[in-house]
PDB file of N, CA, C and O in Angstrom:
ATOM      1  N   UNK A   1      32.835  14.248 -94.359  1.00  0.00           N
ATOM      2  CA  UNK A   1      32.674  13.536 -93.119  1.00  0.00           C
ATOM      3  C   UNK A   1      31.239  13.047 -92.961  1.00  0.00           C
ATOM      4  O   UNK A   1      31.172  11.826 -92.818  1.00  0.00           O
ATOM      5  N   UNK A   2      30.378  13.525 -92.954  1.00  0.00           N
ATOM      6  CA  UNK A   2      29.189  13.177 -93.323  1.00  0.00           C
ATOM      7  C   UNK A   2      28.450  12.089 -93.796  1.00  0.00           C
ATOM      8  O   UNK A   2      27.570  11.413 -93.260  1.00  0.00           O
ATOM      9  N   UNK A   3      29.123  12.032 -95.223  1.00  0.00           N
ATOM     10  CA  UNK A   3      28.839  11.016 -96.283  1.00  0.00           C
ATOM     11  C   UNK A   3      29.792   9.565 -95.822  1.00  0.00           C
ATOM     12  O   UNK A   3      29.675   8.518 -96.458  1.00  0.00           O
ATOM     13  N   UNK A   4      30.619   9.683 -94.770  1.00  0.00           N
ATOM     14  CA  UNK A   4      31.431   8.473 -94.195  1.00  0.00           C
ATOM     15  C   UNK A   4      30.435   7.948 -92.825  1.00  0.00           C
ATOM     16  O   UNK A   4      30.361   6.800 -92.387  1.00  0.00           O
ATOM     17  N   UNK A   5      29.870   8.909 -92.430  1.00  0.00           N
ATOM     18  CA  UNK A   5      29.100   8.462 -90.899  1.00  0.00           C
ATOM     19  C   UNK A   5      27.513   8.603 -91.130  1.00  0.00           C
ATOM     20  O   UNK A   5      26.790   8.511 -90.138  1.00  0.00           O
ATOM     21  N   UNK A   6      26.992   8.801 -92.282  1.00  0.00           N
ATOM     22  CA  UNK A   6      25.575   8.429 -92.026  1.00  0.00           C
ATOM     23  C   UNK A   6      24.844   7.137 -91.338  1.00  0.00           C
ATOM     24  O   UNK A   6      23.768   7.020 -90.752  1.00  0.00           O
ATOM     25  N   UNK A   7      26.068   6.061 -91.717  1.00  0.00           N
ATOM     26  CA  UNK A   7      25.323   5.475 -91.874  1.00  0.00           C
ATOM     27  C   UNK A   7      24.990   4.607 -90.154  1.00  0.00           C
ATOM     28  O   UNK A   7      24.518   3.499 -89.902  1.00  0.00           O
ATOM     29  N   UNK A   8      25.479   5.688 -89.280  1.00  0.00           N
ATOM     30  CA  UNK A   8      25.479   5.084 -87.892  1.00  0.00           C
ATOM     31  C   UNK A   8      24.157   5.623 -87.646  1.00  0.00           C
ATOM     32  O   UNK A   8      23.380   5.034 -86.895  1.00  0.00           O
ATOM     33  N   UNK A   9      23.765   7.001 -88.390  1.00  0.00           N
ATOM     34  CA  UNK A   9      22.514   7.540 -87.773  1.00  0.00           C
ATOM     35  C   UNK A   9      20.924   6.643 -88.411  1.00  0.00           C
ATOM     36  O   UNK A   9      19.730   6.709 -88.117  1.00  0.00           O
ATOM     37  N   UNK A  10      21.366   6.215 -88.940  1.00  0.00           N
ATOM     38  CA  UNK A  10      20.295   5.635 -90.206  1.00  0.00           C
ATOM     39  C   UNK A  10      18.916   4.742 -89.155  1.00  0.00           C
ATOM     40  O   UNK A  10      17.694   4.785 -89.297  1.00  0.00           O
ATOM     41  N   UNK A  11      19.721   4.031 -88.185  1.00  0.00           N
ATOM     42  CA  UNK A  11      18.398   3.385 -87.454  1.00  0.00           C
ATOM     43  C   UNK A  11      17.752   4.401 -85.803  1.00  0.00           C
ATOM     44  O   UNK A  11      17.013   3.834 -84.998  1.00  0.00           O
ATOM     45  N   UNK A  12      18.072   5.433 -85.658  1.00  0.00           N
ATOM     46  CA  UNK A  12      17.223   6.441 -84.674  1.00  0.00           C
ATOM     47  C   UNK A  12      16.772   7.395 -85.953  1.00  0.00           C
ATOM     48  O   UNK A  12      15.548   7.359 -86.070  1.00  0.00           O
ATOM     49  N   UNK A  13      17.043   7.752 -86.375  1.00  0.00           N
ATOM     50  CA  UNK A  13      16.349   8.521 -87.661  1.00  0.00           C
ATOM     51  C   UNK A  13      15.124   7.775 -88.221  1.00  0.00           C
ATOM     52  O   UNK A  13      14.018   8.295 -88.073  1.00  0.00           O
ATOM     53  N   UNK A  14      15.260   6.401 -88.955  1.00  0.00           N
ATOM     54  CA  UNK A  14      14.114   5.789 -89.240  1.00  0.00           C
ATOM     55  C   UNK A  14      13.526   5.976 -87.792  1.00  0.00           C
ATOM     56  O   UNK A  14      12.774   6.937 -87.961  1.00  0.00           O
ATOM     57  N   UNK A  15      13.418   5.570 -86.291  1.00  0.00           N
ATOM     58  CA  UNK A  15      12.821   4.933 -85.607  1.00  0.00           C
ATOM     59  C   UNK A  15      12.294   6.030 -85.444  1.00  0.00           C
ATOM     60  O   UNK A  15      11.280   5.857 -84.769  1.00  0.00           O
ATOM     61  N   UNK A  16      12.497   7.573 -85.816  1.00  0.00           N
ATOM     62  CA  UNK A  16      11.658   8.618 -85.375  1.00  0.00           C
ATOM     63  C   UNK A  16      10.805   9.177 -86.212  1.00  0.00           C
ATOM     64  O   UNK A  16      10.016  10.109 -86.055  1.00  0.00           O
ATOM     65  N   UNK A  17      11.079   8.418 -87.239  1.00  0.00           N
ATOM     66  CA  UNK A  17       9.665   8.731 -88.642  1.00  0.00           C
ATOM     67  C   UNK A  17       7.961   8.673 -88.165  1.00  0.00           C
ATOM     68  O   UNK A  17       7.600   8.012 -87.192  1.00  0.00           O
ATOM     69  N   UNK A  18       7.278   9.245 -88.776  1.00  0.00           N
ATOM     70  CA  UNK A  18       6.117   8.742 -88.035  1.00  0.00           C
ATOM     71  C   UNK A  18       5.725   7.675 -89.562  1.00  0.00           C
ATOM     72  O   UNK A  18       5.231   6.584 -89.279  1.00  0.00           O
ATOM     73  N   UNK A  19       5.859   7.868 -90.553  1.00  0.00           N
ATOM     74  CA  UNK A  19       5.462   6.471 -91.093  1.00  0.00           C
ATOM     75  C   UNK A  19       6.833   5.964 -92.088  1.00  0.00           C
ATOM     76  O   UNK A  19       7.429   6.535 -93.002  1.00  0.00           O
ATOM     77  N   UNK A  20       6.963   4.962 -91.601  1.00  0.00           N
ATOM     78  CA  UNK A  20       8.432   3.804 -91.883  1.00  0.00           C
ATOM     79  C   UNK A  20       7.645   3.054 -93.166  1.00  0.00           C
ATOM     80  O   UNK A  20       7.082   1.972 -93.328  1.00  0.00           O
ATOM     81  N   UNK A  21       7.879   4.054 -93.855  1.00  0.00           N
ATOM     82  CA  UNK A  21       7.846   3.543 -95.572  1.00  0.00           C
ATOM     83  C   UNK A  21       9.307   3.687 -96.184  1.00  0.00           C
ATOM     84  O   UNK A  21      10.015   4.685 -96.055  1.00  0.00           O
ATOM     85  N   UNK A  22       9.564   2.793 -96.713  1.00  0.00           N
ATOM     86  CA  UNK A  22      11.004   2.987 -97.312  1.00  0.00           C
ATOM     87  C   UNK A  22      11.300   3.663 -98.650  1.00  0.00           C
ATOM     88  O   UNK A  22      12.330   3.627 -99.322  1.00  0.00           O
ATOM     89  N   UNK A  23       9.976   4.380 -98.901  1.00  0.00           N
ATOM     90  CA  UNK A  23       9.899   5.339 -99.917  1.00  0.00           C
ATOM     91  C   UNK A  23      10.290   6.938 -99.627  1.00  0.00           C
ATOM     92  O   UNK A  23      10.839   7.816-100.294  1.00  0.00           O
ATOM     93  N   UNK A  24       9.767   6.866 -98.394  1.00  0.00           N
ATOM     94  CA  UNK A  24       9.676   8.170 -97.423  1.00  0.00           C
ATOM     95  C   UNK A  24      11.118   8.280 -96.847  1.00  0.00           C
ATOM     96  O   UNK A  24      11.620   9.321 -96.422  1.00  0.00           O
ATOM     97  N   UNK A  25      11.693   7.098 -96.890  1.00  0.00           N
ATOM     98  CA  UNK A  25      13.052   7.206 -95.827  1.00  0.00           C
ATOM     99  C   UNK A  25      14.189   7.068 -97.173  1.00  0.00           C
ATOM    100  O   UNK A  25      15.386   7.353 -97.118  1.00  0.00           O
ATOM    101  N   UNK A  26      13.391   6.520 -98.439  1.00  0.00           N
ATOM    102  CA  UNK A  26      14.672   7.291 -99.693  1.00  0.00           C
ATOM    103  C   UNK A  26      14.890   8.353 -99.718  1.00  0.00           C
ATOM    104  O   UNK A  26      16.035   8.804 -99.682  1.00  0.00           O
ATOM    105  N   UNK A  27      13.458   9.294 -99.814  1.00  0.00           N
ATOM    106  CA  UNK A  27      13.764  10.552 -99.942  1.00  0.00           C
ATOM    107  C   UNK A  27      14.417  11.302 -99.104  1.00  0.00           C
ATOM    108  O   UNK A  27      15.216  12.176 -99.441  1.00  0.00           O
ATOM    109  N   UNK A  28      14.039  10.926 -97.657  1.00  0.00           N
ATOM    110  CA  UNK A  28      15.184  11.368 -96.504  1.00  0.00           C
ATOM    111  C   UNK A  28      16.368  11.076 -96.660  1.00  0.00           C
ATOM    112  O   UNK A  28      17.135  11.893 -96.150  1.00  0.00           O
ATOM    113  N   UNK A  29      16.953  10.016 -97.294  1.00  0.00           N
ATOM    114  CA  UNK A  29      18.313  10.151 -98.157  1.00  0.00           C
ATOM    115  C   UNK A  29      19.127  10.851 -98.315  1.00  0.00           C
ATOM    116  O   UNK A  29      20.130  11.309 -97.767  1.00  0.00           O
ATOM    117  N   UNK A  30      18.105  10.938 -99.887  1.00  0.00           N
ATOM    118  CA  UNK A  30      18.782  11.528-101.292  1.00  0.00           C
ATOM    119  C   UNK A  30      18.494  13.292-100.703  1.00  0.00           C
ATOM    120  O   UNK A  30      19.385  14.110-100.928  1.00  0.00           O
ATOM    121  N   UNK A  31      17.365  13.685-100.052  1.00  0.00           N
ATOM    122  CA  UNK A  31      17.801  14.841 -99.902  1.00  0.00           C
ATOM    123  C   UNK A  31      18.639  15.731 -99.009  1.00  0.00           C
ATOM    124  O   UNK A  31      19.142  16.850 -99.110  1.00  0.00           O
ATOM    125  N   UNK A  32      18.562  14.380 -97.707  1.00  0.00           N
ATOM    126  CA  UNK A  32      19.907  15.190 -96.589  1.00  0.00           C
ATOM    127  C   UNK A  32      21.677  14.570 -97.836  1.00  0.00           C
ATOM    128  O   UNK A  32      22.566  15.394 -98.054  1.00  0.00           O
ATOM    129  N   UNK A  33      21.706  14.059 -98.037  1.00  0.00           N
ATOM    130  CA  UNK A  33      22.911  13.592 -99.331  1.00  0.00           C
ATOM    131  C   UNK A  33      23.209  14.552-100.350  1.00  0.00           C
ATOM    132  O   UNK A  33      24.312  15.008-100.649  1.00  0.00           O
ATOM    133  N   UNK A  34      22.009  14.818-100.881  1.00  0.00           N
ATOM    134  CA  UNK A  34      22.527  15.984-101.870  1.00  0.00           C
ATOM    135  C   UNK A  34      22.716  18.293-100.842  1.00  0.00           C
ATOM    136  O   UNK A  34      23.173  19.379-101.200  1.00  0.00           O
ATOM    137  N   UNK A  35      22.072  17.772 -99.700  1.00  0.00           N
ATOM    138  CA  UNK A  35      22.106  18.876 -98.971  1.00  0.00           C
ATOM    139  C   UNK A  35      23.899  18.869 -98.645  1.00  0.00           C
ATOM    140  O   UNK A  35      24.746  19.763 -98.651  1.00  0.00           O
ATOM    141  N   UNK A  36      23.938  17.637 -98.418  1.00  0.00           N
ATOM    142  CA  UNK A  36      25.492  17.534 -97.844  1.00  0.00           C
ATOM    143  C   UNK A  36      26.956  17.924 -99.036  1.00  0.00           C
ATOM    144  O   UNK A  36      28.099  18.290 -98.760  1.00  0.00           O
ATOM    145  N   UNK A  37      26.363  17.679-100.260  1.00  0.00           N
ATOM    146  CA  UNK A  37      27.476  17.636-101.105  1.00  0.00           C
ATOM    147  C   UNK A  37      27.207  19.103-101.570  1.00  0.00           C
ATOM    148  O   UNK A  37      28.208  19.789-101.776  1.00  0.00           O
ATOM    149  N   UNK A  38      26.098  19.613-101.742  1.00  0.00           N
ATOM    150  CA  UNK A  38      25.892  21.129-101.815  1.00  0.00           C
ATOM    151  C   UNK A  38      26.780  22.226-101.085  1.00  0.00           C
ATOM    152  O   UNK A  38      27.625  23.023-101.492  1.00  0.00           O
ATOM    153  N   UNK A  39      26.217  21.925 -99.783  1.00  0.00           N
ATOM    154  CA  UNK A  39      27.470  22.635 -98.883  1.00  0.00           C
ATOM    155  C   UNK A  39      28.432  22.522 -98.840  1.00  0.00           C
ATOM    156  O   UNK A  39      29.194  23.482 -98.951  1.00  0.00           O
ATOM    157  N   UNK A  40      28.950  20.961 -98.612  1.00  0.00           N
ATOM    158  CA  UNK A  40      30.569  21.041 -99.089  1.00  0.00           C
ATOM    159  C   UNK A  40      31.168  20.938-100.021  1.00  0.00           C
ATOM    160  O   UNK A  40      32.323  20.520 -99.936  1.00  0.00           O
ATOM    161  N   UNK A  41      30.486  21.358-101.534  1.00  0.00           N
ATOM    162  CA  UNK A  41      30.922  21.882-103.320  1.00  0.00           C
ATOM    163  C   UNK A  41      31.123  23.706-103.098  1.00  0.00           C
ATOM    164  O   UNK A  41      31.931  24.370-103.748  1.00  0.00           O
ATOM    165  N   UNK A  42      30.086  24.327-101.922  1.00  0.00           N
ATOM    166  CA  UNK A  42      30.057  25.652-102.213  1.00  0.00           C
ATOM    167  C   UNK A  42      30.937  26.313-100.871  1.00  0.00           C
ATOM    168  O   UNK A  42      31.369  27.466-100.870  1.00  0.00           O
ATOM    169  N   UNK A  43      31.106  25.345 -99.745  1.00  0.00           N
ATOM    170  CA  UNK A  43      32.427  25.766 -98.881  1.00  0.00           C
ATOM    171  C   UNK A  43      33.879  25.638 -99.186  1.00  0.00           C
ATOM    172  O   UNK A  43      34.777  26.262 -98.622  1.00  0.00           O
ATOM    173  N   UNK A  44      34.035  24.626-100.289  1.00  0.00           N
ATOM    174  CA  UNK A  44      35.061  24.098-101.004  1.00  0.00           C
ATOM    175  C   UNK A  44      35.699  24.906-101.995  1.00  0.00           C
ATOM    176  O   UNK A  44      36.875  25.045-102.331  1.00  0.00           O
ATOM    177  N   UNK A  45      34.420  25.495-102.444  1.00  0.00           N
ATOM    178  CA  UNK A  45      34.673  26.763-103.801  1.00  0.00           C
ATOM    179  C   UNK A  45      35.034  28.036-103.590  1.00  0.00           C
ATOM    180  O   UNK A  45      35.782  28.706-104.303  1.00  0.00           O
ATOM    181  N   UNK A  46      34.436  28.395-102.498  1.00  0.00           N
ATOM    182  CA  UNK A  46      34.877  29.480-101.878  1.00  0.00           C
ATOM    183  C   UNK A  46      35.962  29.617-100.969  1.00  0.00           C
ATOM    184  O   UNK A  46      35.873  30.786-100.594  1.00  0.00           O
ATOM    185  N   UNK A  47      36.792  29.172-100.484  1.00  0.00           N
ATOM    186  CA  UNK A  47      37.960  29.010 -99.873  1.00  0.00           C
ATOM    187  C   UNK A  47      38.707  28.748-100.778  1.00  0.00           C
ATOM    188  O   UNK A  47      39.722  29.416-100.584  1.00  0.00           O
ATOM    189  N   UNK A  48      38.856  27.893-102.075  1.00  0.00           N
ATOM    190  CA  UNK A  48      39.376  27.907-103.246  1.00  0.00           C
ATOM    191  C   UNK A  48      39.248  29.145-103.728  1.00  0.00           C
ATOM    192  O   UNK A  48      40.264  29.700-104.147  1.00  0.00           O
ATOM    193  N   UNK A  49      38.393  29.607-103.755  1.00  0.00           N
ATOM    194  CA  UNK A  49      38.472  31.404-104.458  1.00  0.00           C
ATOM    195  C   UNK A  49      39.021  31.732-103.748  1.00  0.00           C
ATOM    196  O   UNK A  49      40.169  31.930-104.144  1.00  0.00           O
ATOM    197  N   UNK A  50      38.870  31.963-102.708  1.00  0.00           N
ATOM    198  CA  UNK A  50      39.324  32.851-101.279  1.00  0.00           C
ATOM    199  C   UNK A  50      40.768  32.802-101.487  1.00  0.00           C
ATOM    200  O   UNK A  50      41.310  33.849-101.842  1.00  0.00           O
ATOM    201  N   UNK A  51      41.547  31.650-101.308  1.00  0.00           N
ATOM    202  CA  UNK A  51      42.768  31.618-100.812  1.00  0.00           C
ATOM    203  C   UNK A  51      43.859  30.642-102.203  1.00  0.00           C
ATOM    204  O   UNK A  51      45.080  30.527-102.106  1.00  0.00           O
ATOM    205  N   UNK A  52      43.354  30.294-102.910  1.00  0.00           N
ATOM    206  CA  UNK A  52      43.822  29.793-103.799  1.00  0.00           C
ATOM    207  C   UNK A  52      44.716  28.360-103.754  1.00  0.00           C
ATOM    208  O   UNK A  52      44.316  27.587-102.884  1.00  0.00           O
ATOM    209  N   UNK A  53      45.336  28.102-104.186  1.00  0.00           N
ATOM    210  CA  UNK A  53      46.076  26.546-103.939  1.00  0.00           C
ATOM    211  C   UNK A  53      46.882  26.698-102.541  1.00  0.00           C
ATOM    212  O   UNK A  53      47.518  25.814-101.967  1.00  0.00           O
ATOM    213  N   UNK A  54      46.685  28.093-102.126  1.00  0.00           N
ATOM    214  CA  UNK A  54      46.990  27.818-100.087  1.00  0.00           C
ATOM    215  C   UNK A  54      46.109  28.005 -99.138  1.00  0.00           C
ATOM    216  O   UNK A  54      46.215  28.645 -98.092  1.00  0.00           O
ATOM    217  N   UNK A  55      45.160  27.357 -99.601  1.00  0.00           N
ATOM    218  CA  UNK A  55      44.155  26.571 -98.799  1.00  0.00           C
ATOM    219  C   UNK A  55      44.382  25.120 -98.286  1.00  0.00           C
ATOM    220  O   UNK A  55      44.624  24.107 -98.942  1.00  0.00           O
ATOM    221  N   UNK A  56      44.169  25.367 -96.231  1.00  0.00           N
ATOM    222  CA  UNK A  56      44.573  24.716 -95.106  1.00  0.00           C
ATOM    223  C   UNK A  56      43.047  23.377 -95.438  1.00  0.00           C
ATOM    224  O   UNK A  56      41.952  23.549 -95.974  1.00  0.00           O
ATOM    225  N   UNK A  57      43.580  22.343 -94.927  1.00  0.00           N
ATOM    226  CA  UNK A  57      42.428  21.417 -95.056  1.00  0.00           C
ATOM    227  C   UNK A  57      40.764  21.469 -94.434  1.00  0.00           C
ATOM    228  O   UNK A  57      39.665  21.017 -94.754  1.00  0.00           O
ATOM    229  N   UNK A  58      41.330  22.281 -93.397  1.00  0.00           N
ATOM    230  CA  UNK A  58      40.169  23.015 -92.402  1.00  0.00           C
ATOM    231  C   UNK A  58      39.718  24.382 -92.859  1.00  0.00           C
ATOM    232  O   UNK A  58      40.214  25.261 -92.153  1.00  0.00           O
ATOM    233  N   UNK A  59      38.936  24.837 -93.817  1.00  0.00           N
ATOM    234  CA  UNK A  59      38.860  26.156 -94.134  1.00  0.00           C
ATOM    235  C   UNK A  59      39.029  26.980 -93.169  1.00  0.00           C
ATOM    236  O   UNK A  59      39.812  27.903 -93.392  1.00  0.00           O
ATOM    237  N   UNK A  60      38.443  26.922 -91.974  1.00  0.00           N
ATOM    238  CA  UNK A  60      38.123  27.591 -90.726  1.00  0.00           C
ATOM    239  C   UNK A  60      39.989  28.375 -90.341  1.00  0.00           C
ATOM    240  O   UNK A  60      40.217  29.542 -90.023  1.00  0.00           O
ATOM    241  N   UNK A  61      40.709  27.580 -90.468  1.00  0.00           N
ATOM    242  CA  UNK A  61      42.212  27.615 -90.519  1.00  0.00           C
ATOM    243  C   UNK A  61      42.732  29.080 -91.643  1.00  0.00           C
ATOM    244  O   UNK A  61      43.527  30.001 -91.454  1.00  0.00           O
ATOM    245  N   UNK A  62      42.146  28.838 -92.417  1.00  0.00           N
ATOM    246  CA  UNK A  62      43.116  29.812 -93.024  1.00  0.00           C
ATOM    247  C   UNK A  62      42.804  31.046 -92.911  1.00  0.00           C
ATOM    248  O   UNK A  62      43.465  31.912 -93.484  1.00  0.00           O
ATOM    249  N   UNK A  63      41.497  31.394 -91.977  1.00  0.00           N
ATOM    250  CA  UNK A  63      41.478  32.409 -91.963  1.00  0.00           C
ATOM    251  C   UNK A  63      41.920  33.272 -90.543  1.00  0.00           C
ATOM    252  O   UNK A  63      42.187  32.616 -89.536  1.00  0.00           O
ATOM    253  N   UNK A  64      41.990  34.899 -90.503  1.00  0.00           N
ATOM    254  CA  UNK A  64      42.631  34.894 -89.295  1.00  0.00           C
ATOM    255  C   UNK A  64      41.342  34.738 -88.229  1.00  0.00           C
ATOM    256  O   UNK A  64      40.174  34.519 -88.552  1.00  0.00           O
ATOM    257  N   UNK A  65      41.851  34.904 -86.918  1.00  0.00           N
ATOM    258  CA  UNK A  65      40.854  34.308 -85.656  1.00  0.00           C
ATOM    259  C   UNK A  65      39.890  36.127 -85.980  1.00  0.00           C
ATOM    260  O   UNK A  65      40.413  37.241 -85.985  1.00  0.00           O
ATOM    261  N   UNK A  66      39.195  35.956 -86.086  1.00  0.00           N
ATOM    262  CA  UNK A  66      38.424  37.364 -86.076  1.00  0.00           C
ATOM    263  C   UNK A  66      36.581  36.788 -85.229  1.00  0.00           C
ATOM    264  O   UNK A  66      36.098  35.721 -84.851  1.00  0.00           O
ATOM    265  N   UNK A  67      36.232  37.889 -85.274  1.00  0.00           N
ATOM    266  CA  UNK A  67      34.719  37.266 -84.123  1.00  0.00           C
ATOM    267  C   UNK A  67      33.891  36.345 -85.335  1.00  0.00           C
ATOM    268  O   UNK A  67      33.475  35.229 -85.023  1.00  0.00           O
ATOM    269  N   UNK A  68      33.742  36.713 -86.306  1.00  0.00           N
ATOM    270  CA  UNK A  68      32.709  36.038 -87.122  1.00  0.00           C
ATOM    271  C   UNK A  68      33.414  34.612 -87.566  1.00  0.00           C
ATOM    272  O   UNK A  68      32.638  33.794 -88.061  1.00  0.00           O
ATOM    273  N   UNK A  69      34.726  34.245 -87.450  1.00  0.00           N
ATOM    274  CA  UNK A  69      35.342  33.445 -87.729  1.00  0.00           C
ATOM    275  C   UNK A  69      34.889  32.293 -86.368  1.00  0.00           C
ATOM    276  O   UNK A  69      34.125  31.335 -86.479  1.00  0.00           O
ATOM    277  N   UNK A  70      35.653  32.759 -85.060  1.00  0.00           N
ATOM    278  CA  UNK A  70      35.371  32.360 -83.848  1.00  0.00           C
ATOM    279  C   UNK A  70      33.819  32.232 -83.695  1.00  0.00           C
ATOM    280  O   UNK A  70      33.292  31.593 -82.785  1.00  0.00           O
ATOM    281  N   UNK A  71      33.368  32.677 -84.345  1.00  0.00           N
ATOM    282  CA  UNK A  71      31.811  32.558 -83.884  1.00  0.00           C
ATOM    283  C   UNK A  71      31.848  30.976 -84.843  1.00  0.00           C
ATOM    284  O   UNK A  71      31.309  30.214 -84.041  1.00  0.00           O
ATOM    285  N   UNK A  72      32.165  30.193 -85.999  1.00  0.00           N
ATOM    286  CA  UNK A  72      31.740  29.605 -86.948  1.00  0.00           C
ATOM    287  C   UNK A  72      32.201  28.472 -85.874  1.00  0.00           C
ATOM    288  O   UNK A  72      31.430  27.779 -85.211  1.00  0.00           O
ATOM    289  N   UNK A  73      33.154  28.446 -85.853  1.00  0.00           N
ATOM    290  CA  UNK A  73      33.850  27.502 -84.483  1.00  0.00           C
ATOM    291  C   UNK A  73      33.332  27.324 -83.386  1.00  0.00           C
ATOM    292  O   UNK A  73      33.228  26.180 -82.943  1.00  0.00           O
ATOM    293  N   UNK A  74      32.932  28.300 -82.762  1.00  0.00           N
ATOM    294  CA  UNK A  74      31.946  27.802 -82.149  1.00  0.00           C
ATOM    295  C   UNK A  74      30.519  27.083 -82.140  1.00  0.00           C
ATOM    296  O   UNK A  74      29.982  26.557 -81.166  1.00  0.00           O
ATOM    297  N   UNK A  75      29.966  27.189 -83.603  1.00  0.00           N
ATOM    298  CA  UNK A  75      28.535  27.110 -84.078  1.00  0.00           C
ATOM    299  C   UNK A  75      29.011  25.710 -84.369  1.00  0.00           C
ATOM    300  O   UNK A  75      28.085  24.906 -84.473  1.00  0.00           O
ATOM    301  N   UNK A  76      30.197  25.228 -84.522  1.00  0.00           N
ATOM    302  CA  UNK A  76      31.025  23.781 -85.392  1.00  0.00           C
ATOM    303  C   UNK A  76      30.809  22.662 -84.255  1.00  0.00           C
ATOM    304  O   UNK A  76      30.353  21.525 -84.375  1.00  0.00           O
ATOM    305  N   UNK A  77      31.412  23.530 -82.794  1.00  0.00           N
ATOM    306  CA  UNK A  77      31.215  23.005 -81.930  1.00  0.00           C
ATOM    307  C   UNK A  77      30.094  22.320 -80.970  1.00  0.00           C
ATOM    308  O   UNK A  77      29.914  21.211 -80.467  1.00  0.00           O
ATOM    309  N   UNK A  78      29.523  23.418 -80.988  1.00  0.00           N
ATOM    310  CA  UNK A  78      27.775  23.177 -80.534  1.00  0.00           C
ATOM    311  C   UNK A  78      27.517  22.292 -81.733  1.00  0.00           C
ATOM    312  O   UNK A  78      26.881  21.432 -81.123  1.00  0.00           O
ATOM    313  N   UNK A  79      27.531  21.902 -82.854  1.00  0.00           N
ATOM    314  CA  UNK A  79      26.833  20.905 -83.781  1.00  0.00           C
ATOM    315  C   UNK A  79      27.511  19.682 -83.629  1.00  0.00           C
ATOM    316  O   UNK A  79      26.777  18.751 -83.964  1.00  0.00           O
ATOM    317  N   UNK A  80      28.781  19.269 -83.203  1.00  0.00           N
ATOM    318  CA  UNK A  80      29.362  18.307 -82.575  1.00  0.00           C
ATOM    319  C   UNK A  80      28.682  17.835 -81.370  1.00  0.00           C
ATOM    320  O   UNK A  80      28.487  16.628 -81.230  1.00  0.00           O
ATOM    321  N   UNK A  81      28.260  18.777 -80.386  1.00  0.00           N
ATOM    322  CA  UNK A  81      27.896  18.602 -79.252  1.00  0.00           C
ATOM    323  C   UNK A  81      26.601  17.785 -79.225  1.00  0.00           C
ATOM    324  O   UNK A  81      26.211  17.047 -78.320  1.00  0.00           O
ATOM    325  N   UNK A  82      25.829  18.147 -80.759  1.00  0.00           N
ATOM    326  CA  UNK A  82      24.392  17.819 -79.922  1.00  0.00           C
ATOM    327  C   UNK A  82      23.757  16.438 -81.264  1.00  0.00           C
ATOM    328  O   UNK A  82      22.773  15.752 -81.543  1.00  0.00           O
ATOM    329  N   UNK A  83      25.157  16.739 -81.705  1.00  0.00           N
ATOM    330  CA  UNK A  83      25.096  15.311 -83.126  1.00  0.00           C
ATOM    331  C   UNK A  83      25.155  13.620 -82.126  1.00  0.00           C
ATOM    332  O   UNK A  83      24.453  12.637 -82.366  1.00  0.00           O
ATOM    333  N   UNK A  84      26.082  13.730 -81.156  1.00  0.00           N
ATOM    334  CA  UNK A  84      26.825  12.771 -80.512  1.00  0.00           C
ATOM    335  C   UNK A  84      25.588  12.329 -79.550  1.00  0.00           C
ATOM    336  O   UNK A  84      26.176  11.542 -78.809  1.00  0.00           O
ATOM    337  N   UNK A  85      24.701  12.344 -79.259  1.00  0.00           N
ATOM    338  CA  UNK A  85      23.499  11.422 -78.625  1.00  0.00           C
ATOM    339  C   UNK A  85      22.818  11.161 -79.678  1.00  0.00           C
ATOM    340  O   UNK A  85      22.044  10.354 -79.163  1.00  0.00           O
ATOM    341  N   UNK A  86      22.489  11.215 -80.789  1.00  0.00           N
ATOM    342  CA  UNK A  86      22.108  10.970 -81.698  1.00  0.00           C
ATOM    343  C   UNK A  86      22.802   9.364 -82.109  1.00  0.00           C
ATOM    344  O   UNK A  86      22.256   8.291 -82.366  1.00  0.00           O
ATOM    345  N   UNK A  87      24.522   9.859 -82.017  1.00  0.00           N
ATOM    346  CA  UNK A  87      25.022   8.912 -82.701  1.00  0.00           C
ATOM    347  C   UNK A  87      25.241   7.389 -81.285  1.00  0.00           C
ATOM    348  O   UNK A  87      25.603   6.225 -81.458  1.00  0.00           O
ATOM    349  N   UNK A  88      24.878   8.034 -80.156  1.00  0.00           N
ATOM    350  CA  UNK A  88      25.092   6.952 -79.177  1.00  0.00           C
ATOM    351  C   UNK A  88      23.875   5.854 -79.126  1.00  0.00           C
ATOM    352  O   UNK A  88      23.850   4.727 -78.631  1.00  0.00           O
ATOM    353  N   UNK A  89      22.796   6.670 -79.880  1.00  0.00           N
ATOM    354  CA  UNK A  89      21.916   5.634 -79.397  1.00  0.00           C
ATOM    355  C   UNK A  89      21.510   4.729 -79.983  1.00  0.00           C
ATOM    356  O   UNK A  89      20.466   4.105 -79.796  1.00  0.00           O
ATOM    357  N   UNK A  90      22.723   4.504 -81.145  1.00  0.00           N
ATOM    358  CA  UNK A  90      22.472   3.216 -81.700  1.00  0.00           C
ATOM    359  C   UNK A  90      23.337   1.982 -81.134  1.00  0.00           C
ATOM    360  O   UNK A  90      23.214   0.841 -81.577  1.00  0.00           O
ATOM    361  N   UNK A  91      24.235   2.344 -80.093  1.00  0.00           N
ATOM    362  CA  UNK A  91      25.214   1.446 -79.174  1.00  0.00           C
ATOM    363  C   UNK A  91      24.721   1.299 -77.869  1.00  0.00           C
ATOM    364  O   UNK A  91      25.340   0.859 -76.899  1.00  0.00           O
ATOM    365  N   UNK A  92      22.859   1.941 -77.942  1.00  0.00           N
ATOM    366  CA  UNK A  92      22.416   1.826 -76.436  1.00  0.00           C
ATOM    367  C   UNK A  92      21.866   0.357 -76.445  1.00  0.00           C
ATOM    368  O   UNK A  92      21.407  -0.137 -75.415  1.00  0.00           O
TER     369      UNK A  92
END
C-alpha cells in the first residue's frame, strides 16, 4: 500500500526539506522505499512461517484477538490517523 500512495505525499515532504536538492530528496526515496519493502518481505515471511498457505490477507486476521495483537491494531490505527493530514494537504 505504500509503494501505490507515495506518490500523493511527495510534494509536503519536499516542501518540508530544509534544502530542496533533488539529490537529497533521491535519497529520501530510495531509503523510505527500501524501508518499505523490508518490512513488508519480513511481515510477509513471518506469517508465512507462522501460518502457512492459511494465511488471511491481513496478517493481523489470522491471529486470535489477544492484547498484543489488539494493541498492533490499534498502533495501525493511530498511523492511519495521523498519515491523513499529511495526505490532505496536497488537495489544500
Amino acid at each position: 500500500m505504500c509503494m501505490l500512495q507515495c506518490h500523493i505525499s511527495l510534494v509536503p515532504i519536499f516542501a518540508c526539506t530544509r534544502e530542496r536538492r533533488l539529490l537529497n530528496f533521491t535519497k529520501t526515496i530510495v531509503i523510505s522505499l527500501a524501508l518499505c519493502i523490508l518490512s513488508y518481505t519480513v511481515t510477509a515471511s513471518f506469517g508465512y512461517l507462522t501460518f502457512g498457505s492459511h494465511i488471511k490477507a491481513d496478517v493481523l486476521s489470522s491471529y486470535s484477538p489477544t492484547p498484543d495483537v489488539l494493541l498492533a491494531v490499534i498502533i495501525i490505527a493511530i498511523k492511519m490517523y495521523t498519515t491523513y493530514p499529511i495526505l490532505l494537504y496536497v488537495g489544500r
